[in-house]
Jmol script that loads the backbone (N, CA, C; Angstrom):
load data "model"
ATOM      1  N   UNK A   1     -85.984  77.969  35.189  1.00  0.00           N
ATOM      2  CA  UNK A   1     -87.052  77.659  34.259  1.00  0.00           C
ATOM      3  C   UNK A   1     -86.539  76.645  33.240  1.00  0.00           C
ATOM      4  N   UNK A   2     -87.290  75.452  33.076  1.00  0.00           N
ATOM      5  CA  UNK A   2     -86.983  74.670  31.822  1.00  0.00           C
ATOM      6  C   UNK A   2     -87.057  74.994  30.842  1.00  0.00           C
ATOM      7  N   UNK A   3     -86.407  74.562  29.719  1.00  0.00           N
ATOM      8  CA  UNK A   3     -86.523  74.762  28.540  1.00  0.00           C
ATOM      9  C   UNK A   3     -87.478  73.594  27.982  1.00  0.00           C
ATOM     10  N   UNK A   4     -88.581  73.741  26.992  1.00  0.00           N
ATOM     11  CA  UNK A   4     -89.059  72.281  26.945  1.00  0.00           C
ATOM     12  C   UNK A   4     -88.784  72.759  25.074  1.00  0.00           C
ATOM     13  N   UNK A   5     -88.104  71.039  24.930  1.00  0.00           N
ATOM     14  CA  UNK A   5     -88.032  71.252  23.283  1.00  0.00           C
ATOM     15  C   UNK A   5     -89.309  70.855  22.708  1.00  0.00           C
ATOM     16  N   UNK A   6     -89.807  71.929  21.189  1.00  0.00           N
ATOM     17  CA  UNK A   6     -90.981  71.558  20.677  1.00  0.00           C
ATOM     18  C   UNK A   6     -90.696  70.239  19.366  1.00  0.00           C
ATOM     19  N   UNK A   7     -91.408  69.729  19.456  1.00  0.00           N
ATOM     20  CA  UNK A   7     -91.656  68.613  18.178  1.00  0.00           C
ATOM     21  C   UNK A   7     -92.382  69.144  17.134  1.00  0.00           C
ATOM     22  N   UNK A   8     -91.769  69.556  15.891  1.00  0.00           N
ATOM     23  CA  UNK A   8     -93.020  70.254  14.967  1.00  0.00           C
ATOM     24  C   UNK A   8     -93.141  68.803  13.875  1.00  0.00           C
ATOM     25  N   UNK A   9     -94.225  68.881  13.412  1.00  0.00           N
ATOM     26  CA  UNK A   9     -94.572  68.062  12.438  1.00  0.00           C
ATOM     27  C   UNK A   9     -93.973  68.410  11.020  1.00  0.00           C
ATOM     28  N   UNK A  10     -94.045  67.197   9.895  1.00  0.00           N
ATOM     29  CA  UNK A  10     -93.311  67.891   8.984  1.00  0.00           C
ATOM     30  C   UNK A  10     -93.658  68.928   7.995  1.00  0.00           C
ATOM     31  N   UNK A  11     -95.401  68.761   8.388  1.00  0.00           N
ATOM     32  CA  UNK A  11     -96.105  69.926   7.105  1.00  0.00           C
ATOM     33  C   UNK A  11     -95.995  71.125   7.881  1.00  0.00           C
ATOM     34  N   UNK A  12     -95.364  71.382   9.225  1.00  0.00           N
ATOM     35  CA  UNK A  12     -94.892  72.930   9.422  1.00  0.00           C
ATOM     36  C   UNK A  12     -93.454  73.227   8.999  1.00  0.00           C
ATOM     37  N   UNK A  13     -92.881  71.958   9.439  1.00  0.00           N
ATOM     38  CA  UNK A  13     -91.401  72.562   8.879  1.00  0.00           C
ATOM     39  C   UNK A  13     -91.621  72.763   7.570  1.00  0.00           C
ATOM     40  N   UNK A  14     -92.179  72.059   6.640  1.00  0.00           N
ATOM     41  CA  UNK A  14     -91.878  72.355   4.952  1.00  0.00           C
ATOM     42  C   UNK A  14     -92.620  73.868   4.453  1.00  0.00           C
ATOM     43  N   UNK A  15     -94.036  73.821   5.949  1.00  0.00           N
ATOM     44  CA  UNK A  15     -94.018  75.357   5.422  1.00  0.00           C
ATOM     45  C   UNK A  15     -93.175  76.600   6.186  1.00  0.00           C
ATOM     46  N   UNK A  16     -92.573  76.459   6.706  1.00  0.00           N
ATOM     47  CA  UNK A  16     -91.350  77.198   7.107  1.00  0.00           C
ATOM     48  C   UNK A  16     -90.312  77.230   6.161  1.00  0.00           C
ATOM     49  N   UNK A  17     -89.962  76.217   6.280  1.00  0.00           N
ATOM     50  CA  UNK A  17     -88.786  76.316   5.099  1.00  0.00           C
ATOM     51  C   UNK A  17     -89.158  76.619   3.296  1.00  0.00           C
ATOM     52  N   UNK A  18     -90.585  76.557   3.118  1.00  0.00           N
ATOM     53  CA  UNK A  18     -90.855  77.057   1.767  1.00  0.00           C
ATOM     54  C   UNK A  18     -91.005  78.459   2.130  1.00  0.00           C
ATOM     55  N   UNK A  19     -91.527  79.342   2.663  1.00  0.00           N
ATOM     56  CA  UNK A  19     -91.221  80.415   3.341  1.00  0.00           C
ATOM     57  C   UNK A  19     -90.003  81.419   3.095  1.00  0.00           C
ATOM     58  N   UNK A  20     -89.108  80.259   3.932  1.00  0.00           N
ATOM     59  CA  UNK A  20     -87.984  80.922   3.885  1.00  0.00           C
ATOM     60  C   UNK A  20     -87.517  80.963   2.626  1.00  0.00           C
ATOM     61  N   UNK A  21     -87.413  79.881   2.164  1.00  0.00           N
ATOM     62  CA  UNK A  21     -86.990  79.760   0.810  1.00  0.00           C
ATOM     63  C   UNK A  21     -87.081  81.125  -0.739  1.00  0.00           C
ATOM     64  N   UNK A  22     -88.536  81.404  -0.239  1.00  0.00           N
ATOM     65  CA  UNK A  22     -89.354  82.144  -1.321  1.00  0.00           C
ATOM     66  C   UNK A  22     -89.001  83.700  -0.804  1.00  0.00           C
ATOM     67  N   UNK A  23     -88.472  83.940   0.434  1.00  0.00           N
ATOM     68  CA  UNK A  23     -87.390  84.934   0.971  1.00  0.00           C
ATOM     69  C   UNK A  23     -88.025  86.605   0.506  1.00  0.00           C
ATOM     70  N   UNK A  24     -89.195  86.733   0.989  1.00  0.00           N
ATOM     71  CA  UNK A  24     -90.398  87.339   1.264  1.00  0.00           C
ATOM     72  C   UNK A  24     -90.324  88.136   2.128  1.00  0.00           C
ATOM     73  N   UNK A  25     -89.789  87.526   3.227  1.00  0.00           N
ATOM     74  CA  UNK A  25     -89.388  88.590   4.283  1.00  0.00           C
ATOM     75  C   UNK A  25     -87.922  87.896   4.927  1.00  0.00           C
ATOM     76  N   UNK A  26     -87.544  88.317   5.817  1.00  0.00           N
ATOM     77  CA  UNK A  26     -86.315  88.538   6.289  1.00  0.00           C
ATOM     78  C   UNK A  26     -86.724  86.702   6.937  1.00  0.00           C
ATOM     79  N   UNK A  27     -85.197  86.332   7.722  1.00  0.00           N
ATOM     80  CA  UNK A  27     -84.944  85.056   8.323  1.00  0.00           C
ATOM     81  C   UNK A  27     -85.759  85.554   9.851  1.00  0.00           C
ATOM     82  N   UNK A  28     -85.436  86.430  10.089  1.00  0.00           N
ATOM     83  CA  UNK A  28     -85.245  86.880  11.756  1.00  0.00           C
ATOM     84  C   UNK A  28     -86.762  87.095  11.465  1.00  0.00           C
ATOM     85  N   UNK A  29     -87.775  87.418  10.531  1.00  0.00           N
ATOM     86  CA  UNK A  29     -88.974  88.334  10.669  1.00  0.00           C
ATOM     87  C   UNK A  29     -89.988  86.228  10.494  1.00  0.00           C
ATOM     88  N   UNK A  30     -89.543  85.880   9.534  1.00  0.00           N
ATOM     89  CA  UNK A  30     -89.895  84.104   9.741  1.00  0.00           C
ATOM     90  C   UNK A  30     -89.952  83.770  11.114  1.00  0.00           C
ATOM     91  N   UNK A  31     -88.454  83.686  11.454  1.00  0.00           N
ATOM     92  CA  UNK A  31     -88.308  83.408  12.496  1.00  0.00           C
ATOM     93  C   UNK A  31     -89.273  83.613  14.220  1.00  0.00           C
ATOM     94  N   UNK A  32     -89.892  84.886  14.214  1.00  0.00           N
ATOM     95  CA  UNK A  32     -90.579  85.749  15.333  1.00  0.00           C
ATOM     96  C   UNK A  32     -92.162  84.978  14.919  1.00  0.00           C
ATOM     97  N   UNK A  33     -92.277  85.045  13.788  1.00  0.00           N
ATOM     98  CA  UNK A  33     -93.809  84.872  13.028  1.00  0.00           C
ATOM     99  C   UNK A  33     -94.007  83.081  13.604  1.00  0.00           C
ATOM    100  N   UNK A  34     -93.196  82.117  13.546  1.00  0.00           N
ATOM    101  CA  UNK A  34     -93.657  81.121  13.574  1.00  0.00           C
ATOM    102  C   UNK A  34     -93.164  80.704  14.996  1.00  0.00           C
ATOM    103  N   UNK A  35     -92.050  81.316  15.709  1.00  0.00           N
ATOM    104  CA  UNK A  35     -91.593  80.750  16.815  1.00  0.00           C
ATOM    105  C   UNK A  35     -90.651  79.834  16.974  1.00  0.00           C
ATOM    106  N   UNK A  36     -89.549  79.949  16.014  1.00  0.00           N
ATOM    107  CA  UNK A  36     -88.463  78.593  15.762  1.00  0.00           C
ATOM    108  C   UNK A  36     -87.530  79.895  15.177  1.00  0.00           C
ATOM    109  N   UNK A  37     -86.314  79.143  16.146  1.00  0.00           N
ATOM    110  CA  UNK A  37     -85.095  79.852  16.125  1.00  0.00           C
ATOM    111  C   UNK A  37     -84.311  79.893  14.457  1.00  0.00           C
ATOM    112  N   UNK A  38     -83.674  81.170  14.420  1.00  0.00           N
ATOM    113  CA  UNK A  38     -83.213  81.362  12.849  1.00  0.00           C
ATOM    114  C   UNK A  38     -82.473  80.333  12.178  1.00  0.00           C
ATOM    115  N   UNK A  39     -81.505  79.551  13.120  1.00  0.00           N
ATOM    116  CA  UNK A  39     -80.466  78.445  12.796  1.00  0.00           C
ATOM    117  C   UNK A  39     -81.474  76.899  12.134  1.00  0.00           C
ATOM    118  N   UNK A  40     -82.538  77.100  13.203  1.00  0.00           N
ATOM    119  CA  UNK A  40     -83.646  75.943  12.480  1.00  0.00           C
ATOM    120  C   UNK A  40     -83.886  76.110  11.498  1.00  0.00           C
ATOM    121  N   UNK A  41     -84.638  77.133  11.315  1.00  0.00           N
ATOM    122  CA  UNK A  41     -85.155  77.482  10.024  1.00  0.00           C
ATOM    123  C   UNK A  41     -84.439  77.115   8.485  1.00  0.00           C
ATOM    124  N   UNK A  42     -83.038  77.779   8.919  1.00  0.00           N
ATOM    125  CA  UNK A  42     -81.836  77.257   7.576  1.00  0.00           C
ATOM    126  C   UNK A  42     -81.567  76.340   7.963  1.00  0.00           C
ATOM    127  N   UNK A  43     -81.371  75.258   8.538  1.00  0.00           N
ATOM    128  CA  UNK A  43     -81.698  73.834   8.423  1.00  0.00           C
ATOM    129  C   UNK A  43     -82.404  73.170   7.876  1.00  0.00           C
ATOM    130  N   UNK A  44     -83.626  73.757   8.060  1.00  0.00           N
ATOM    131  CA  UNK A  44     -84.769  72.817   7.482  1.00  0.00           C
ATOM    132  C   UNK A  44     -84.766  73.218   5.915  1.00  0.00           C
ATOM    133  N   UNK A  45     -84.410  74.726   5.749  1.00  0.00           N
ATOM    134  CA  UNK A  45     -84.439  75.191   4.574  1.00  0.00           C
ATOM    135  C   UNK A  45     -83.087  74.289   3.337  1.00  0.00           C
ATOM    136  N   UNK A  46     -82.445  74.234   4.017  1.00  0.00           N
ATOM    137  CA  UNK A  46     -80.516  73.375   3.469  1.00  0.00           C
ATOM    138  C   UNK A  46     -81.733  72.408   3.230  1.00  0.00           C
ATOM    139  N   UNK A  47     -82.035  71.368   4.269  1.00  0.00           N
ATOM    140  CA  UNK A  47     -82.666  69.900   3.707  1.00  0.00           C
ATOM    141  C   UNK A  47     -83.655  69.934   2.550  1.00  0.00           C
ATOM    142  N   UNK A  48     -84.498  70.829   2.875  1.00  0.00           N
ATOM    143  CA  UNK A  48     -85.373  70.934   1.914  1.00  0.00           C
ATOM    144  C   UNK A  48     -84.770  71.250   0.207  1.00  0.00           C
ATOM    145  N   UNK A  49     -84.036  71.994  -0.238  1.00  0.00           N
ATOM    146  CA  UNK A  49     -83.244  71.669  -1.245  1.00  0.00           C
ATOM    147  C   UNK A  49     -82.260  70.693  -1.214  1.00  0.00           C
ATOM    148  N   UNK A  50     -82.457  70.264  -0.631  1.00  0.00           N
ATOM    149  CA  UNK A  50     -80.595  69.001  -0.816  1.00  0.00           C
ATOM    150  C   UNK A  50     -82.191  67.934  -1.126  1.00  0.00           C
ATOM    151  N   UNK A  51     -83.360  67.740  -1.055  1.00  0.00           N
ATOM    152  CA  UNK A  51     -84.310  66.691  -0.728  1.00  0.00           C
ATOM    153  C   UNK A  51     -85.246  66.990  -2.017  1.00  0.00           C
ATOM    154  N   UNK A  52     -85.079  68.517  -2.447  1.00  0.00           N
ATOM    155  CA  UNK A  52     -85.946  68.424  -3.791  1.00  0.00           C
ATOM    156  C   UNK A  52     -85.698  67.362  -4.910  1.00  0.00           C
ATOM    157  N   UNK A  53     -84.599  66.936  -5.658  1.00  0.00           N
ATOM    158  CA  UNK A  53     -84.100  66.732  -6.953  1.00  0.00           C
ATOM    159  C   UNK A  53     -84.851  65.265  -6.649  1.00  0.00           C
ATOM    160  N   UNK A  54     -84.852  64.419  -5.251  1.00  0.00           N
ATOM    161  CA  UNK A  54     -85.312  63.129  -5.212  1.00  0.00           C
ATOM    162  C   UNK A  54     -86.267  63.188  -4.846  1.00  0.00           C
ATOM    163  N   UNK A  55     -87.601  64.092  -5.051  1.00  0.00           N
ATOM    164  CA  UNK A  55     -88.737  64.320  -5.193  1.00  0.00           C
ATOM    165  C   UNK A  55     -89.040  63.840  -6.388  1.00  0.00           C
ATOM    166  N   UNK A  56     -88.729  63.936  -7.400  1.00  0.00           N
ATOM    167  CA  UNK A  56     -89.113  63.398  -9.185  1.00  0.00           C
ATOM    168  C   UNK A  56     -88.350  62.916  -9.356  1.00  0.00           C
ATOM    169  N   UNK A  57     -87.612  61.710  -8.892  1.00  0.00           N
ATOM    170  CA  UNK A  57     -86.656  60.626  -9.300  1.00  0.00           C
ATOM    171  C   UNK A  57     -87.587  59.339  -9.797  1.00  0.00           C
ATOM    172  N   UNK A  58     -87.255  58.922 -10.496  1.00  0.00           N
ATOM    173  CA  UNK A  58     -87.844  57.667 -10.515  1.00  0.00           C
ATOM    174  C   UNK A  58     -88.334  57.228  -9.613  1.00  0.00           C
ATOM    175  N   UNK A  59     -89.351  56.859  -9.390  1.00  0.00           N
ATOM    176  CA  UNK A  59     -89.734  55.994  -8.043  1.00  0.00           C
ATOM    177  C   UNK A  59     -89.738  54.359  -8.313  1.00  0.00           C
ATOM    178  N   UNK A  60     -89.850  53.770  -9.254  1.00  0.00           N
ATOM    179  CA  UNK A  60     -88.933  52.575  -9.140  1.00  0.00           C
ATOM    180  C   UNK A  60     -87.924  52.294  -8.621  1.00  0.00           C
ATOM    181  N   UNK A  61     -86.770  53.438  -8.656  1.00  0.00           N
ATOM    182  CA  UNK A  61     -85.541  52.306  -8.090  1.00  0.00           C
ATOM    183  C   UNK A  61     -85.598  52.486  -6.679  1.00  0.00           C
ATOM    184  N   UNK A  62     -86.921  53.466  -6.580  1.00  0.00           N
ATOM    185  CA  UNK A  62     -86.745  53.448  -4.687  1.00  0.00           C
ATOM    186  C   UNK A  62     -87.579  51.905  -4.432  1.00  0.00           C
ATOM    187  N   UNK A  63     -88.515  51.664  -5.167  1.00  0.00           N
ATOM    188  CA  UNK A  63     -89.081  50.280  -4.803  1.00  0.00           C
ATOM    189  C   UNK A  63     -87.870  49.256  -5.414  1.00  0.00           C
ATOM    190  N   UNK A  64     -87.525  49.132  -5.921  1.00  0.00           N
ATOM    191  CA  UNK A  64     -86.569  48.077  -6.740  1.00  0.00           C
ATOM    192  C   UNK A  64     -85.525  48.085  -5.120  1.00  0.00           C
ATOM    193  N   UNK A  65     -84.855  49.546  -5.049  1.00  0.00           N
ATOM    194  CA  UNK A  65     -83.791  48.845  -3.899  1.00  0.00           C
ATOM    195  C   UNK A  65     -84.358  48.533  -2.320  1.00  0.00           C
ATOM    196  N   UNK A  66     -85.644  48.964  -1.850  1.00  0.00           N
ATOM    197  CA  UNK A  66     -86.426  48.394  -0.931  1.00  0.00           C
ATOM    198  C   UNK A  66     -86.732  47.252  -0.960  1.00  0.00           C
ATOM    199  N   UNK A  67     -86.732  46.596  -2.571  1.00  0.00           N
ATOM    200  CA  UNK A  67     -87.332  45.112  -2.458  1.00  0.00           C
ATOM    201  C   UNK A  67     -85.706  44.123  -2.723  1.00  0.00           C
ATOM    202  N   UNK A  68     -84.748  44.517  -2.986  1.00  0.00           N
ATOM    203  CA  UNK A  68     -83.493  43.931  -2.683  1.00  0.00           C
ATOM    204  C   UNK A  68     -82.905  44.225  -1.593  1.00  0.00           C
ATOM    205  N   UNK A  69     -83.192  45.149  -1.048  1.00  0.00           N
ATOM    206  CA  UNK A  69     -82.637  45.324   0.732  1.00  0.00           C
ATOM    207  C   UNK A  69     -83.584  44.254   1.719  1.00  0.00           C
ATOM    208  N   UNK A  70     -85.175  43.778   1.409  1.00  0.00           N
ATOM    209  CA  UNK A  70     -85.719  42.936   1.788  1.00  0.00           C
ATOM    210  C   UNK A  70     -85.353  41.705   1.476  1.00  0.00           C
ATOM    211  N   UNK A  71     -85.234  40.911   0.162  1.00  0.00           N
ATOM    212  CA  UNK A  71     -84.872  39.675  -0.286  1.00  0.00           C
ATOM    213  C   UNK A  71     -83.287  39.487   0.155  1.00  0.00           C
ATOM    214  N   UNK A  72     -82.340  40.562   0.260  1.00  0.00           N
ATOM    215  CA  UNK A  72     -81.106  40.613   1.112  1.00  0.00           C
ATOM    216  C   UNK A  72     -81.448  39.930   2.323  1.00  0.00           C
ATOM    217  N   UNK A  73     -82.228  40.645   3.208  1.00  0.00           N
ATOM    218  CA  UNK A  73     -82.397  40.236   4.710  1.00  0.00           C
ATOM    219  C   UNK A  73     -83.260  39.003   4.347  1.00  0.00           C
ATOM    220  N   UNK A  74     -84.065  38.563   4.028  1.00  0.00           N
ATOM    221  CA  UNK A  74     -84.990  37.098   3.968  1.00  0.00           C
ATOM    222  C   UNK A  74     -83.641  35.947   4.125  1.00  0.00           C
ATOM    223  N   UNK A  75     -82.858  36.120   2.954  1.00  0.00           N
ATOM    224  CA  UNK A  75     -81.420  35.450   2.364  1.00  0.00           C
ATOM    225  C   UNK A  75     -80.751  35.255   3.661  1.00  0.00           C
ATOM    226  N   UNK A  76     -80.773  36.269   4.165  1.00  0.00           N
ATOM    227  CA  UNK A  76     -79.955  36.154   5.363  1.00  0.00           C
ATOM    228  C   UNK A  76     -80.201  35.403   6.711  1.00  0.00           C
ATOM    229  N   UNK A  77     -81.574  36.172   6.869  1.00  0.00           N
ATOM    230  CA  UNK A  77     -82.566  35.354   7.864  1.00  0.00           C
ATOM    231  C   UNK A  77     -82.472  32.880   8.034  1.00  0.00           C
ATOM    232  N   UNK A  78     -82.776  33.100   6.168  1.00  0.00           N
ATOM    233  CA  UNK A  78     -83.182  31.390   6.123  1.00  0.00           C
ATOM    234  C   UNK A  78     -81.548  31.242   5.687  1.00  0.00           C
ATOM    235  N   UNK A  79     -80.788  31.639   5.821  1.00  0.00           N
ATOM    236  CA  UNK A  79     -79.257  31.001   5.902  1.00  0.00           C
ATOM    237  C   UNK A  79     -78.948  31.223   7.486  1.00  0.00           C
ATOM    238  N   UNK A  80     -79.458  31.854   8.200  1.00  0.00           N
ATOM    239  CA  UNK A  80     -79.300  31.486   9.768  1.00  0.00           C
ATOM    240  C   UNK A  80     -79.798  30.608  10.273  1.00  0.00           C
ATOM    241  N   UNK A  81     -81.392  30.508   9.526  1.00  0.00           N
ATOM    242  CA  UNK A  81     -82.260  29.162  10.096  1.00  0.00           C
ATOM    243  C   UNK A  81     -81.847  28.180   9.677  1.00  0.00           C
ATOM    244  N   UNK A  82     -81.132  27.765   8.707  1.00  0.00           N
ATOM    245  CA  UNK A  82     -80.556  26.179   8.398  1.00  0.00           C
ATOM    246  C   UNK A  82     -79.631  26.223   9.014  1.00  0.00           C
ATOM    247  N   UNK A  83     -78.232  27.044   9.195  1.00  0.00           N
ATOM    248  CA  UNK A  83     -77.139  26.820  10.216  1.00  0.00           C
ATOM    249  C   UNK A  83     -78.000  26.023  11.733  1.00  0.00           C
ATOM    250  N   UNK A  84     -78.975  27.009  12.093  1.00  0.00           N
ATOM    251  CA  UNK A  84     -79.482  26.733  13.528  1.00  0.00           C
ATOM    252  C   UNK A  84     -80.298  25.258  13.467  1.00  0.00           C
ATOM    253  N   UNK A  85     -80.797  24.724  11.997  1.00  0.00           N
ATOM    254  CA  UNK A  85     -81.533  23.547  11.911  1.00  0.00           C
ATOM    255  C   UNK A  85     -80.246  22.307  11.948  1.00  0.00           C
ATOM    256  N   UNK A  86     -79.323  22.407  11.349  1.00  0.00           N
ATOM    257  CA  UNK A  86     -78.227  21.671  11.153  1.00  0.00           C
ATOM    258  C   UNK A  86     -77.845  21.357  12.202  1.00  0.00           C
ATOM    259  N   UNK A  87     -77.379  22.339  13.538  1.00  0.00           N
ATOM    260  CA  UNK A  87     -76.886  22.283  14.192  1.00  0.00           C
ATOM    261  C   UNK A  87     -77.731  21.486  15.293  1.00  0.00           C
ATOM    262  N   UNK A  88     -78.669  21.723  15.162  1.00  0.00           N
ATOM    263  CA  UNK A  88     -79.858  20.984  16.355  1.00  0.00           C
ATOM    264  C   UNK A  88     -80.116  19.659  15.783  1.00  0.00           C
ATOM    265  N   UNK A  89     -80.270  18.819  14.094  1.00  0.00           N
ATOM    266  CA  UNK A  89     -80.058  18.175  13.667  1.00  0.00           C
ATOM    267  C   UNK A  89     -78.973  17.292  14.215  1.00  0.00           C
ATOM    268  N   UNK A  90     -77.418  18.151  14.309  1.00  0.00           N
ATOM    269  CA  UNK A  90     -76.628  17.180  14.892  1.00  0.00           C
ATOM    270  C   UNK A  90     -76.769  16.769  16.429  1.00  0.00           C
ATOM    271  N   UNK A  91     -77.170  17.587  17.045  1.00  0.00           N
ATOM    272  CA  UNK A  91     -77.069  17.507  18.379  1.00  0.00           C
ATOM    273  C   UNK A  91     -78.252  16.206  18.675  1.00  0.00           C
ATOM    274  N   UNK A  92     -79.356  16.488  18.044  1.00  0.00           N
ATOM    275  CA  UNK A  92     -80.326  15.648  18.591  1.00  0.00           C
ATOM    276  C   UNK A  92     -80.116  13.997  18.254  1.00  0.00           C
ATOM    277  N   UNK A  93     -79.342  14.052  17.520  1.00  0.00           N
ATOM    278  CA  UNK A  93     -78.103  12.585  16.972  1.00  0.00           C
ATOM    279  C   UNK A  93     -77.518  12.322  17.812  1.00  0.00           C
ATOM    280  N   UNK A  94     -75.986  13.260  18.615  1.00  0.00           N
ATOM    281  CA  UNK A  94     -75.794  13.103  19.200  1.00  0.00           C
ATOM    282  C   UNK A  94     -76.400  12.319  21.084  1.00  0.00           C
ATOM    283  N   UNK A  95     -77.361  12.991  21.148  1.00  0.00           N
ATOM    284  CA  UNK A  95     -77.984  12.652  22.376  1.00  0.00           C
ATOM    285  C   UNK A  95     -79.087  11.640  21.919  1.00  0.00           C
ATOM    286  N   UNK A  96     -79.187  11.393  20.971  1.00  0.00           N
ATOM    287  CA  UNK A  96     -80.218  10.012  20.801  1.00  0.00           C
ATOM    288  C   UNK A  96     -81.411  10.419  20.492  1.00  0.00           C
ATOM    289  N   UNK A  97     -81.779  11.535  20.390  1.00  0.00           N
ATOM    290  CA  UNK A  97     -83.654  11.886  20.244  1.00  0.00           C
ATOM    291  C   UNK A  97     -83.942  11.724  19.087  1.00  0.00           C
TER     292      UNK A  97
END
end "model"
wireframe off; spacefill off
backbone 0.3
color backbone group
């Protein structure tokens, strides 16, 4: 018999792991109720606190370093395209066109 792995979406894991979190009933009794093995569960539960504190962070510097990780790559991009213009520049000298 196969095993087929499930894909859960993330508004079940977060309500699993708020669940667990709020520790209401047992891991193993979560566990039976929703159908996802105990080791998942404290997984999702670990992320979910390691993921709270940057829930109410500023949300500027998440746009601020998204928009310098973009103008990074642009920078990068049109300093490849002039190497590649230069270079076709010389060549087309070379061969006369």
């Amino acid at each position: 018999m196969k095993n087929i792995r499930k894909n859960h979406d993330g508004a079940f894991k977060a309500k699993v792991a708020l669940e667990a979190i709020k520790g209401e009933k047992t891991m193993a009794q979560t566990s039976s109720e929703y159908g996802v093995h105990v080791n998942q569960i404290g997984q999702w539960k670990k992320h979910l606190l390691a993921e709270l504190p940057s829930l109410f962070s500023d949300k500027r510097k998440k746009v601020e370093k998204q928009n310098e990780e973009l103008e990074t790559e642009l920078y990068k991009q049109i300093g490849q395209l002039k190497v590649e213009l230069d270079w076709l520049k010389k060549k087309s000298q070379i061969l006369g066109l």
